[in-house]
N, C-alpha and C positions, 0 to 999 in steps of 0.2 A: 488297663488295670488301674486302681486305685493304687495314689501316692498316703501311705500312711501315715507319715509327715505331715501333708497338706490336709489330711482329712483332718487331723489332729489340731491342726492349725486353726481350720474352720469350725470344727466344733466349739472349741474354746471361743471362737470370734462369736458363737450363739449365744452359748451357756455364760460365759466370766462377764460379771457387770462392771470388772475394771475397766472395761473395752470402750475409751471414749477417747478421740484424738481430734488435736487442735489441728491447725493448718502448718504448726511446726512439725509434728506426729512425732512427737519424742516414743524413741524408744523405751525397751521394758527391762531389757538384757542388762546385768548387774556389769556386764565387760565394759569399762570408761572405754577403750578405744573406738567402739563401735557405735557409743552413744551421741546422739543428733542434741545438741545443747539447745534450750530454748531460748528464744529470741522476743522483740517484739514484733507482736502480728504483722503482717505488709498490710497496704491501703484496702478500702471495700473492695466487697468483694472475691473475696481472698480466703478468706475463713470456710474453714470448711471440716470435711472426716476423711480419713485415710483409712480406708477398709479391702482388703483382701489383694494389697497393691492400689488401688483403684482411689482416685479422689474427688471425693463427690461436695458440692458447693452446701449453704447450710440451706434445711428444710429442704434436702431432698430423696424419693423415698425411690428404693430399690429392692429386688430379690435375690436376694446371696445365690451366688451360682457356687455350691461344692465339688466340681468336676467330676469328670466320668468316674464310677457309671451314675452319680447321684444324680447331677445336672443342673439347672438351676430348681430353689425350693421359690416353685410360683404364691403356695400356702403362705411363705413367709415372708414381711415386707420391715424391710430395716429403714430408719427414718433418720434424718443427719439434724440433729434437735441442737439448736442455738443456746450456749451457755454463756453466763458474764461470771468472770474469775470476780474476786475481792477490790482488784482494781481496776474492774469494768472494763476489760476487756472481751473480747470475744472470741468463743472456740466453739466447737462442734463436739458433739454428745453420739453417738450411735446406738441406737433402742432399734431392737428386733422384738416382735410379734407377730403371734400367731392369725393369719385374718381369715381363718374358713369361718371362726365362727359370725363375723361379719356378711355372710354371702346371703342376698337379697333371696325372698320366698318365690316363685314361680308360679304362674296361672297354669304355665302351658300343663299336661298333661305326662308329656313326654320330654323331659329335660334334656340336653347332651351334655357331653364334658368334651370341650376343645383343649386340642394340644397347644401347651403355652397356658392355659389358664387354671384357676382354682376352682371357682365357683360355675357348678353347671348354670346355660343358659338354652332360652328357648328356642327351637330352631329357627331357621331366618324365614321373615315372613309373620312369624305368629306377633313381633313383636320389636317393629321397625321404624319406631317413628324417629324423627331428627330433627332437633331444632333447624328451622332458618330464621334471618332475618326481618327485619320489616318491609322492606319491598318487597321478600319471595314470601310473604306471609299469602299477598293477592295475588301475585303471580308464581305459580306452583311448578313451572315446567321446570326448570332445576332441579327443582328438589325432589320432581317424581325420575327425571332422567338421572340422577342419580341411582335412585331406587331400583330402575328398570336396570341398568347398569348389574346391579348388585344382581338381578334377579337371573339376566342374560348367561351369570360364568355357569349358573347348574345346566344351560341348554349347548354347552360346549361339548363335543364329543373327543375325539385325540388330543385339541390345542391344550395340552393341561396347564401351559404357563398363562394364561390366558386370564391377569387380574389388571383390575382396575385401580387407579391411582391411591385408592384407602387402602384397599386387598395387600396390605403387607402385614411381615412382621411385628411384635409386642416393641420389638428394639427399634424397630424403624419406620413408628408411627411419625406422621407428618402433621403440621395444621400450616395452612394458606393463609396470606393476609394482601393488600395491597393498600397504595396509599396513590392520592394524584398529590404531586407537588405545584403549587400556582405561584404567581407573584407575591411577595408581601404587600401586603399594605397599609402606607402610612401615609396620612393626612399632607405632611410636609415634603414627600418623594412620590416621584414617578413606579409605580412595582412594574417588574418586570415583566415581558410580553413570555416567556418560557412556560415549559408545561413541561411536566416528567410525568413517567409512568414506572410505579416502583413496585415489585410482588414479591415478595415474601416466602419462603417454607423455613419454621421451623419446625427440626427434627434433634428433641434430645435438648443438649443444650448448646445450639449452634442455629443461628437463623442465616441461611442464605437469602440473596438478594440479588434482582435483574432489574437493574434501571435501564429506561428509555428516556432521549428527552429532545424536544426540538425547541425551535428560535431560539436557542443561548449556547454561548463555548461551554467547549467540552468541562466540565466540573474541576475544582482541584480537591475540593475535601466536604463529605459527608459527615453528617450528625445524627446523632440519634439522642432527642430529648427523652427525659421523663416526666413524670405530669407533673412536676417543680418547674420542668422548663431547664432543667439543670442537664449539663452535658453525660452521657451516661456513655457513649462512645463516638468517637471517630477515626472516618475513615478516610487517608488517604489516596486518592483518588491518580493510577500510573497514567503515565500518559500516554496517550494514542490516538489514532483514526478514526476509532469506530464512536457509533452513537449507542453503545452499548456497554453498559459498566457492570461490571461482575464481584462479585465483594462477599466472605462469611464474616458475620462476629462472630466468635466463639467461644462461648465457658460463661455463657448467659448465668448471672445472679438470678437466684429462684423469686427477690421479692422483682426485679425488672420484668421475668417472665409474667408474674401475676399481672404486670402494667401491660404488657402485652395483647395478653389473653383480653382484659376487660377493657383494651381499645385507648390505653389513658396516654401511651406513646404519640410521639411525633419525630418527622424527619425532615430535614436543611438540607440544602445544597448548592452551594456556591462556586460562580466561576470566577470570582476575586475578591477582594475582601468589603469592599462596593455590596452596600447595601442594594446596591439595582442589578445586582445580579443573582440574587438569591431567591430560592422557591423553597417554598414549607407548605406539608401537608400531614394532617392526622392517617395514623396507620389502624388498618379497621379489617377486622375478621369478614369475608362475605362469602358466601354461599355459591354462588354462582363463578365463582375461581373453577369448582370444581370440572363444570361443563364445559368450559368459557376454550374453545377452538378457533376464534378469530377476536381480532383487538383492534383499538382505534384509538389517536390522541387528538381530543381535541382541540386546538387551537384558535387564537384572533390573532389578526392582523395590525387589533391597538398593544396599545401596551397600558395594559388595563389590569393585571392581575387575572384575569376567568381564563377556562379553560374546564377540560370534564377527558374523561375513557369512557368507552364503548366498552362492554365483553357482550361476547356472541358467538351463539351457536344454534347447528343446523336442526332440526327434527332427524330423527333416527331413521323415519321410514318414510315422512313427506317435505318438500321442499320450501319447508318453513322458516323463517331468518328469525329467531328471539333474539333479543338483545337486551341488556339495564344501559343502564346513562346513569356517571357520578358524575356532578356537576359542579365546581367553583367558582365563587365571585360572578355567575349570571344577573343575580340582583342583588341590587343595591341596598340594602332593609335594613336597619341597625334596632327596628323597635323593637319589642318584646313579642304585640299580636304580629302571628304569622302575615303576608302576605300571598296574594292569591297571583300566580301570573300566567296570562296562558303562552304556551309553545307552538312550537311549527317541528316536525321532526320529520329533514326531508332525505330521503334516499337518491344522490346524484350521482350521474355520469356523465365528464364532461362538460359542467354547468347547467345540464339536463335533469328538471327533476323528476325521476320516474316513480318515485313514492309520496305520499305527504299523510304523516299522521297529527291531530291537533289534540292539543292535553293539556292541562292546568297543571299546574307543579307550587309549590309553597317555597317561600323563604325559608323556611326551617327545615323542608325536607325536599331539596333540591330532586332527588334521585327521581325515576324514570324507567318503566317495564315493558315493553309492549314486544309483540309480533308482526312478520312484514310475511303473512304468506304466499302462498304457490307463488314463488319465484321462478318466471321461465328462463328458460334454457340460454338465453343473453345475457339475463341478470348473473346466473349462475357464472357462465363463464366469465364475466367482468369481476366476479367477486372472484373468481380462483387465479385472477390473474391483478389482483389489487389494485384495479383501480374507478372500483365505486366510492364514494364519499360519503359519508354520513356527515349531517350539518344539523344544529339544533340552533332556531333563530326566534327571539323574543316577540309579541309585540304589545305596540305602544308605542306613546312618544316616543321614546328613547331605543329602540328596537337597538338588541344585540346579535350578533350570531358568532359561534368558532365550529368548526368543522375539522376534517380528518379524514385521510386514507385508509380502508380495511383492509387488512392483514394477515397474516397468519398470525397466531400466538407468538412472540419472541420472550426468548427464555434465554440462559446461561445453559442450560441444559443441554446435553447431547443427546440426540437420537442417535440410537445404536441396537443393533440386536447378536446374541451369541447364537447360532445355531446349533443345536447338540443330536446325535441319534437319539437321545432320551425323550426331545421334545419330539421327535418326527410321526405321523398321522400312524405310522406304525411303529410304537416304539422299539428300538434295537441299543445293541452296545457293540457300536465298532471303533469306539478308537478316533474316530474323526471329529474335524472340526470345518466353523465356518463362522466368521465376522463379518461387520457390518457399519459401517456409520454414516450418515447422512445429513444434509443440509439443504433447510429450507428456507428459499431464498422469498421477497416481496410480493414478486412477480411469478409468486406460484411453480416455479423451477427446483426441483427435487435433484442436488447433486446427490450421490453414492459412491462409496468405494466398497469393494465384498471382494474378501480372498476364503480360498477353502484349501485345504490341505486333510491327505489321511482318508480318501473316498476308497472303499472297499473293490468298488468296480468302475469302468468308467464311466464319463461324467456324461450327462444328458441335456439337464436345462436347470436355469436358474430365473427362478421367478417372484414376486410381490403378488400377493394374494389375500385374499378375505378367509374370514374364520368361516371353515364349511358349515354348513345347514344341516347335511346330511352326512351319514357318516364316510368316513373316506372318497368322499366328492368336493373335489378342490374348488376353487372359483379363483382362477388367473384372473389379475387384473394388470399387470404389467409383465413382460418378458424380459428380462439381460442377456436371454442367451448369449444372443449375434454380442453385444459386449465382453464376454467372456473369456480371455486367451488360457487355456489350455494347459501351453508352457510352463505360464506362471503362476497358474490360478488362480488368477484376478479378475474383476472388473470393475472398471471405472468409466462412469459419464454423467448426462441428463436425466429427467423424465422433463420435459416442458409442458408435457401435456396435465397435469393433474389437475383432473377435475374438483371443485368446491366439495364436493364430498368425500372424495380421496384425503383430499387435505384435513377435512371434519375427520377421517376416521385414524389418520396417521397420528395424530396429535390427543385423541382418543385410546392412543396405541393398541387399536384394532386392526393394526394391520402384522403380517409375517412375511416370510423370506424361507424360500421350500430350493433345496436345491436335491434335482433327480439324479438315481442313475442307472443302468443298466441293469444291475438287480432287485433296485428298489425305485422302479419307475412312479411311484407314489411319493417318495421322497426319504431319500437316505439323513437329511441332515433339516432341521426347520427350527425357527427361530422366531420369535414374538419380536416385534418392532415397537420399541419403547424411551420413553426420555431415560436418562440418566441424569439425576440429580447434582447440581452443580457444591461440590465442595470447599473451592477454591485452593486447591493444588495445583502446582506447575506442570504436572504434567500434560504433554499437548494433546489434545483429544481431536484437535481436527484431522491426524495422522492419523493413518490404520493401528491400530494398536497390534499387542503381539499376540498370536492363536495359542493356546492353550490347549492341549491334546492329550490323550492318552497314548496315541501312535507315536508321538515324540520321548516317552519315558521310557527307559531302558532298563527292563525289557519292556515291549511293548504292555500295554493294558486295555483292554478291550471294554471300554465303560462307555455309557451312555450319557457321561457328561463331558462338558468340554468349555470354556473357555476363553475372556482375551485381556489382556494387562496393558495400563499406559505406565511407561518409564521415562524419566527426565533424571538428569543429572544438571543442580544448577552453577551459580558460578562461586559457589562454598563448597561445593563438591559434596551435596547433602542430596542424597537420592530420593525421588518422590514417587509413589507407584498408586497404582488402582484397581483392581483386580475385582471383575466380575465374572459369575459360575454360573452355567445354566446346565438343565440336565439329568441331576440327581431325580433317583425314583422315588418314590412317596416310602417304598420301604426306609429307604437312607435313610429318610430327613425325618420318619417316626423315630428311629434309634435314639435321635439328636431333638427331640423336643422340636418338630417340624421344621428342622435350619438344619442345613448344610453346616456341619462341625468341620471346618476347613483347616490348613497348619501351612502357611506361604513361605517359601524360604529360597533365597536367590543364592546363588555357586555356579560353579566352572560346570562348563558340560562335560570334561573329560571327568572321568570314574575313578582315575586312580586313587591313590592314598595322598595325594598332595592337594587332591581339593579346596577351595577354601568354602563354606556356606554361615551365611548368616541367616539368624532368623530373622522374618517380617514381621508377622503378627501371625499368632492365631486368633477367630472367626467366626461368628455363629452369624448363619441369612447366607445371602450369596453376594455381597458384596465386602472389600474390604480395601482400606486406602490407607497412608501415612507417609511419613517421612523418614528416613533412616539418616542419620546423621554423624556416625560412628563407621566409616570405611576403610577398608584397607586399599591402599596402592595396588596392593594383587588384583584384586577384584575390580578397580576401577578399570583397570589394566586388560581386567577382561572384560568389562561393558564396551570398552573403547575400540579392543578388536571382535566384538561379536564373538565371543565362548563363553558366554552366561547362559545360563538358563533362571527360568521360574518355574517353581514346582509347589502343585498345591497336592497335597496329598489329607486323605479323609481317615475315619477308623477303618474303611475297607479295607483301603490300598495305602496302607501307612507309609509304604516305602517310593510312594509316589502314585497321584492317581492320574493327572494332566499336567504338560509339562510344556514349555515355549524357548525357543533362544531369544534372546535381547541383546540388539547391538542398539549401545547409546554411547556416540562418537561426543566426547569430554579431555581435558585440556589437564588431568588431577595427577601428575606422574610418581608426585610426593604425598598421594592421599588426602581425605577432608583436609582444608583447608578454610584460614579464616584470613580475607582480604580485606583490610579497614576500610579502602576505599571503595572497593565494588560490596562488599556486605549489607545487608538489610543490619539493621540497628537490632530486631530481636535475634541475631544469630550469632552475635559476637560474642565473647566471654566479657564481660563489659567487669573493666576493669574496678571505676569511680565505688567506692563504698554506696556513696548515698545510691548509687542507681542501684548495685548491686542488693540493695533493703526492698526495695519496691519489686524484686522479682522473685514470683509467686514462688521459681524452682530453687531460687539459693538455697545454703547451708548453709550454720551457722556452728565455727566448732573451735576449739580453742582460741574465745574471745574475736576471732577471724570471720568474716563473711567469704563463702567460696562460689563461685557460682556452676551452675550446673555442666555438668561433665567434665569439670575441672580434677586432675590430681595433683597432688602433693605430700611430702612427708611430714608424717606429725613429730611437733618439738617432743614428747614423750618417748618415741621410740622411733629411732632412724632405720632398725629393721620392720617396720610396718609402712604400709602404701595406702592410701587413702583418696577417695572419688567422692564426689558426689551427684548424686542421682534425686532427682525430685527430689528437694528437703531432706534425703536422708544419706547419712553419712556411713561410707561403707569402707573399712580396715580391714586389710589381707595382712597377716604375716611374708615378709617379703621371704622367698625360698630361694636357697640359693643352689646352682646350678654345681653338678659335682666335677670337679676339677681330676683333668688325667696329668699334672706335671706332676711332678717332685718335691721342688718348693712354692711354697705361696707367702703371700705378704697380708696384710691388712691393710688398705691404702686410708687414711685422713679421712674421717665422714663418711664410710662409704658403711654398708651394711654385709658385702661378702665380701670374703677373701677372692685375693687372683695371684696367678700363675707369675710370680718372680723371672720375668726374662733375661733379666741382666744375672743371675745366677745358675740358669740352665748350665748344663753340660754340654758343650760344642757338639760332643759323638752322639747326642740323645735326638731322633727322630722325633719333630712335631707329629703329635699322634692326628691319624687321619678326622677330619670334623664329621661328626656325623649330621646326615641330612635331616630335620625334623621337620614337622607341621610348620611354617614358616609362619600360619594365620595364628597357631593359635584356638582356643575354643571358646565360641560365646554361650554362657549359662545364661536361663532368662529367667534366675530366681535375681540374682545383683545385675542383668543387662549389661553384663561387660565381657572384655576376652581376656583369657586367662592363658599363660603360654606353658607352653607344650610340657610337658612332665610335672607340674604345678598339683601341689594339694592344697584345700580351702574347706572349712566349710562352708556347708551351704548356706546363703541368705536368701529369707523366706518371708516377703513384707508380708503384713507390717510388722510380725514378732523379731526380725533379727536373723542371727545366726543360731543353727540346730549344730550346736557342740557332737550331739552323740552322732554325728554323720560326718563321712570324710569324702569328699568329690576329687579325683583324680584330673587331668587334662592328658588322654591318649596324645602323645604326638606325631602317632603315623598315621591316624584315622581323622583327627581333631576331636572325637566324640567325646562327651562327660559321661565318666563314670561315677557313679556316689553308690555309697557301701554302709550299713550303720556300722557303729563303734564299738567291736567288740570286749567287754569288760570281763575282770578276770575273775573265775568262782572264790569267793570269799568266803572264809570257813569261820569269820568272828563273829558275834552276834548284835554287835554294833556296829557298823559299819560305820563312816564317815567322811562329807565332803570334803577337802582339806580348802578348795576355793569354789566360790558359789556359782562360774563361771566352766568347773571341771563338768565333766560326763560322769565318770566313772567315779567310784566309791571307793577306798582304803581302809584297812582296819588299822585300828589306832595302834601306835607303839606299843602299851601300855597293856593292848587285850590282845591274848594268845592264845586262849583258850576256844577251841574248834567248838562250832556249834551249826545247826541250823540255820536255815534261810526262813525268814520273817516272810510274812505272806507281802507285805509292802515293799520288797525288794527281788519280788521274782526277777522282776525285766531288769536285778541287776547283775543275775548272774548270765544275764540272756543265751541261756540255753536253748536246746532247739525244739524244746515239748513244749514252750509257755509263748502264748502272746496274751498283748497288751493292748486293746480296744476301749477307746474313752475311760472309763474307772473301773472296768473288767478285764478280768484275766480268764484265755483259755488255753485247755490243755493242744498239742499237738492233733492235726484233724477234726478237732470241733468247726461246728458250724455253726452260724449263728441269723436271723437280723438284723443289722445295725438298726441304733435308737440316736436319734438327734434330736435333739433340746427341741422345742416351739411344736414340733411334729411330729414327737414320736415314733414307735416301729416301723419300719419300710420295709415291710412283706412283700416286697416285688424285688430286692437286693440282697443277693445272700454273698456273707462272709464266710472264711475260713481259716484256720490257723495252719499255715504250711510250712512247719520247722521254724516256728519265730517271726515266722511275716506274717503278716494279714494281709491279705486279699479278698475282694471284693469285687461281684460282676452283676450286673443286673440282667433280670431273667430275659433270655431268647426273645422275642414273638417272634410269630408265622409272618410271610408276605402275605398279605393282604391285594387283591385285585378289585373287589369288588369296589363301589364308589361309596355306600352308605356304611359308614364307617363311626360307631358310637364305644365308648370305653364304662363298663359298668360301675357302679359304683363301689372300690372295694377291688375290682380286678390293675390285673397286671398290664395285660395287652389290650389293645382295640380288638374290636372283634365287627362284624357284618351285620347289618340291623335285618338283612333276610334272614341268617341264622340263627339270629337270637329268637325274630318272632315264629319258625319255623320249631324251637326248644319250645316257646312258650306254650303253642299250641300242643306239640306232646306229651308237655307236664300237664296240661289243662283236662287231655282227652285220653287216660291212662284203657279205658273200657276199649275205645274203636282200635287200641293197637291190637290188642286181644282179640277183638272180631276179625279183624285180617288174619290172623294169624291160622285161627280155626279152618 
């Protein structure tokens, strides 16, 4: 149901043009104790808008999500517009408009309207072209295997999870990039013989990164130029064994993104502060990331600065080897006319060269395209076991060559898949579940771990398989069975054998994970085998993670979705999780603007009334991650002995839909903690002023800088408590607990009274203590815990606190209760605020004379016949519309007035089965494009019903 509150909130956030917040986000509330004091801005960067909780960097544009049942408004697109104060400063602006009528004209004939978007488009196919670059400009097989890609998910039958690396989400769109880092070079220095291999996804405003690198020590610290050449970030580089460095930036500046986008970036990397150990390379958008299934670094043996990557991949249906070549430092050319050079490009094994192709390449555009076809059954096998070489050698006088081992793709990435009865070749809703993660090693070696839990019957076979041809006709390609104990429900080992095209399709995430069993010998639980995008949280993903179930939720739940979470506890005692869903049926995810509307929240597995739960995040898509950093000793208490659970629960199954235990064995017996000497530097409450200016989350509030999640009492009032949360400053009246003695005292400074024991009665029994919620309850309008019997109003970013509501803290349940603020019938004809900060109204001393209620003061006698919808009043059981600023009526959401509340639901639709699925223009539901054209023709053909009928 709709929060009345919130709608009201966000309306305003459409409609009021005061609506414009700097990266201080002072509030609007006339209460001083509540208000965030402005400051001056932190460093670039930094500036930005505060919109509906959420803070978005300048110039950049989003769609107001109004919660259930509105959802997000895709028609509307708010934009974070850069302003300079008087003293030139900088703040953010938030402009909303309307943009259908910006929606491009169409050739096609037959438009659709896709879920998530505004503007209909034409179906796929009629109108698919996509840029590539200048290489895949002559060479097209990328960019058409892409296409085919795209074209393959309509020839899928059962696998419905079955998308290709773009096939996501509006929220969890991606763009690829990659850079080669080479030597420097400087006239007066030797550059270094090193090479890295750097790739790129950014999604939103966070770019992850997977460095590779050989001939040089492990890095200490990355760079990332802008096209000044000026440091725009860096990274500190942990240290370890591997040859693989894992790293996000995050909360990318929109003008760095635009450097991004159009290629004007560069990246450093340094293994000491030695100019001869350093490699830099331009970071560049390509096309062939997207295909790219095998990789190569290539290397010399001088130490000359050159060096290049291979990407490659296989042909779909013949054993064709494509490949680009980015090339650095090969030649030597400093003039302006290009130079002309030819290549040798050999394919070896063993110093053996079994291919040779010959090709001119230029100075100016080093890069390189070609195919190596029908590769036999040797080749292949050498290539799925890494150890063919790719070599590109000059010639001429001065002939060069650097060479390389081909690989599998190496990523940061986890392969993993959920299994769910939803996804299975017959879908069902049992309750079960099945994980999966996997690593692929150099030498073509496929480890696996897979546990299941929650099988309806028992268990049969557990197998790796290809997406059927035909409908429910499987194609095994690998078995676990014989791996699989029983007992425990696991299995773990090899595949040693994975053929070059196994490997082509796993990395392609065309391959699944089907586990059978006695009553669904087809497959009770099945699962798409997919990367997982590297985020750069602590949680260990090389572990199994934790199963996620409906058979684990109490009471059970019988859903076809299911499941599995990583959890880490680090050594601040700051909880890090990750939480992926597979499953949901296409009904669900229509309800929900085609995402899974998810609500995570971790608690003791016992039931009783002593529980403790915090929230995680709520979720829109099927993945969700963060950091909780706010814990209680209870809770740690029960990570530490395995009685936690995770529970993600939907609008189905509110009360839980999949559920997991997590044991995470931590050292925290006193709760979060902060250790100066083991802490990361951003996790500390960093004492210093000046540090505490340059952080984004500080507050800034009686002349004081405080830093995030700090409390303290303010000099104004020693009975108020104050926190601060992102930049904003939040004041509770301190409530004081009701005393059972006799006498009490006032102690010095303190804000309640207590219990005089030095004046007790010797004969008076200490009254028994009663047991209460010992956690506590976390609101996640202020993101804090409030203790047990506690009233507050609520705080509702970005406006503040809503005076006319009062939130309770149950403390035998922990739950919040909020109630609005009933105001008393007034029989003056002028009422009057007495403080601009009250709810309620008064009649003045002065007027005694009984009259009417003004039509401008219904909602203040708030009685139970009248509500209050944006600048409408309706009587008791009307119905209505709602009308929101930018878009107008929403004839798909009907309101009502029930005794004083408004509520609001948006209409039913039917499940839906069939696959072609179109939403008319104007209607409410999707509806079936065979029904439709099966209506059209009977509106067309009104005569031939009439002849059958006769």
């Amino acid at each position: 149901m709709l929060d009345p509150r919130a709608l009201r909130s966000l309306l305003c956030v459409l409609s009021c043009a005061w609506l414009h917040t700097g990266a201080a986000s002072r509030l609007k509330s006339p209460a001083l104790p509540i208000q965030s004091e402005r400051e001056p801005l932190p460093s670039k960067g930094l500036s930005g808008c505060s919109f509906g909780g959420r803070f978005y960097s300048l110039e950049d544009t989003w769609h107001p999500d109004l919660g259930e049942p509105f959802g997000v408004m895709h028609c509307v697109q708010c934009y974070c517009e850069p302003q300079k104060s008087r003293r030139g400063k900088v703040f953010g602006k938030v402009n909303c408009r309307n943009i259908k009528q910006d929606c491009p004209e169409l050739d096609c004939d037959d438009p659709v309207l896709l879920p998530g978007h505004c503007c209909k488009s034409c179906p796929k196919g009629v109108d698919d072209k996509k840029q590539t670059d200048s290489v895949l400009d002559s060479f097209e097989y990328f960019h058409e295997k892409s296409r085919e890609k795209e074209d393959d998910l309509h020839k899928s039958y059962n696998d419905r999870s079955y998308l290709s690396s773009e096939e996501v989400g509006p929220g969890e769109s991606r763009t690829d990039f990659v850079a080669v880092l080479t030597g420097v070079t400087d006239s007066w220095l030797p550059s270094s013989s090193g090479v890295a291999r750097a790739r790129f996804s950014l999604t939103r405003t966070s770019l992850a990164f997977s460095i590779t690198y050989q001939r040089m020590d492990r890095p200490s610290k990355i760079i990332f130029l802008d096209s000044d050449g000026t440091t725009a970030f860096e990274y500190r580089v942990p240290k370890g064994q591997s040859d693989m460095i894992c790293g996000v930036w995050k909360n990318l500046a929109k003008p760095l993104m635009r450097q991004l986008q159009s290629e004007q970036m560069r990246i450093s990397m340094s293994a000491s502060t030695s100019r001869r150990e350093e490699v830099e390379g331009k970071i560049i958008k390509h096309r062939a990331l997207f295909a790219e299934t095998f990789s190569s670094t290539l290397t010399s043996e001088e130490d000359s600065g050159m060096g290049g990557i291979a990407m490659l991949t296989l042909s779909d249906t013949e054993n064709n080897l494509h490949f680009i070549l980015i090339l650095q430092g090969l030649i030597k050319h400093k003039d302006k006319e290009p130079l002309l050079m030819p290549i040798r490009v050999h394919l070896v094994y063993r110093q053996h060269i079994l291919r040779e192709i010959r090709a001119n390449i230029t100075s100016h555009d080093p890069d390189f395209a070609e195919v190596l076809t029908d590769l036999n059954s040797r080749e292949l096998f050498w290539l799925s076991h890494g150890q063919l070489e790719i070599a590109v050698v000059t010639e001429g006088q001065d002939p060069r060559q650097i060479s390389g081992f081909i690989t599998g793709r190496k990523s940061c990435d986890t392969i993993q898949s959920v299994m769910s009865s939803g996804d299975a070749l017959t879908p069902g809703k049992t309750g079960g579940v099945g994980s999966a993660i996997f690593n692929l090693h150099d030498n073509g070696t496929l480890d696996y771990q897979v546990q299941v839990a929650g099988l309806t019957s028992d268990f049969l076979g557990l197998t790796i398989e290809l997406k059927p041809r035909r409908r429910n006709k499987r194609s095994v390609l690998y078995d676990l069975t014989p791996e699989y104990n029983k007992a425990t429900g696991k299995a773990q080992g090899s595949w040693s054998r994975l053929e070059a095209r196994h490997i082509h399709m796993l990395l392609q995430n065309e391959l699944f994970i089907n586990v059978a069993t006695a009553h669904s010998q087809e497959g009770e639980l099945r699962g798409q085998i997919k990367a997982l995008l590297y985020n750069g949280l602590e949680a260990p993903r090389y572990d199994l993670p934790t199963p996620l179930a409906g058979s684990f939720v109490s009471p059970p739940v019988r859903t076809g979705a299911s499941g599995h979470a990583w959890v880490s506890v680090d050594k601040q005692c700051h909880l890090h999780y990750e939480i992926v869903v597979a499953g949901l049926s296409k009904a669900d995810d229509l309800t929900v603007n085609a995402h899974l509307h998810g609500l995570a929240e971790i608690g003791e597995i016992d039931d009783s009334s002593t529980s403790h739960k915090r929230l995680l995040t709520g979720f829109y898509g099927s993945q969700a991650q963060g950091v909780l950093k706010d814990i209680s000793a209870e809770l740690l208490q029960h990570l530490d002995q395995g009685t936690a659970f995770i529970q993600v629960s939907t609008k189905m199954n509110p009360r839980g839909e999949i559920r997991g235990r997590v044991h995470v064995p931590n050292n925290c017996e006193l709760g979060t903690r902060v250790d100066a000497e083991e802490a990361e530097f951003d996790d500390l409450f960093v004492k210093d002023p000046e540090e505490l200016k340059k952080d984004p989350h500080t507050c800034f509030f009686e002349n004081q800088h405080h830093a995030h999640g700090s409390r303290w009492t303010p000099n104004y009032d020693k009975c108020f408590s104050c926190s601060c949360q992102k930049r904003t400053v939040i004041c509770d009246p301190v409530i004081c607990p009701v005393l059972t003695c006799s006498r009490t005292i006032q102690p010095e400074g303190k804000c309640c009274p207590a219990c005089d024991e030095r004046k007790e009665p010797k004969d008076m029994k200490a009254p028994e203590r009663v047991d209460e919620h010992p956690e506590g309850c976390y609101f996640e309008g202020d993101q804090k815990m409030h203790a047990p019997g506690t009233t507050w109003h609520p705080f509702v970013p970005p406006f503040g606190y809503i005076k006319c509501a009062v939130c309770t803290c149950k403390g035998s349940s922990g739950e919040v209760h909020c109630e609005k603020v009933t105001c008393p019938l007034l029989t003056c004809s002028h009422p009057v605020r007495r403080n601009p900060s009250d709810c309620c109204k008064e009649c003045p001393e002065e007027e005694r004379t009984p009259a009417g209620l003004e039509h401008s003061d219904m909602m203040q006698a708030d009685g139970p016949r009248h509500c209050k919808f944006g600048k409408n009043y309706y009587q008791n059981s009307d119905n209505w519309h709602p009308w929101v600023p930018l878009v107008g009526e929403m004839k798909c959401i009907n309101c009502w007035c029930d005794h004083g509340v408004t509520k609001c639901q948006r209409k039913q639709c039917p499940v839906l089965t069939c696959t072609n699925i179109n939403r008319r223009e104007g209607a409410c539901c999707p509806e079936c494009l065979d029904s439709l054209e099966e209506d059209d023709l009977m509106m067309k053909a009104p005569d031939k019903r009439r002849t059958f009928r006769h």
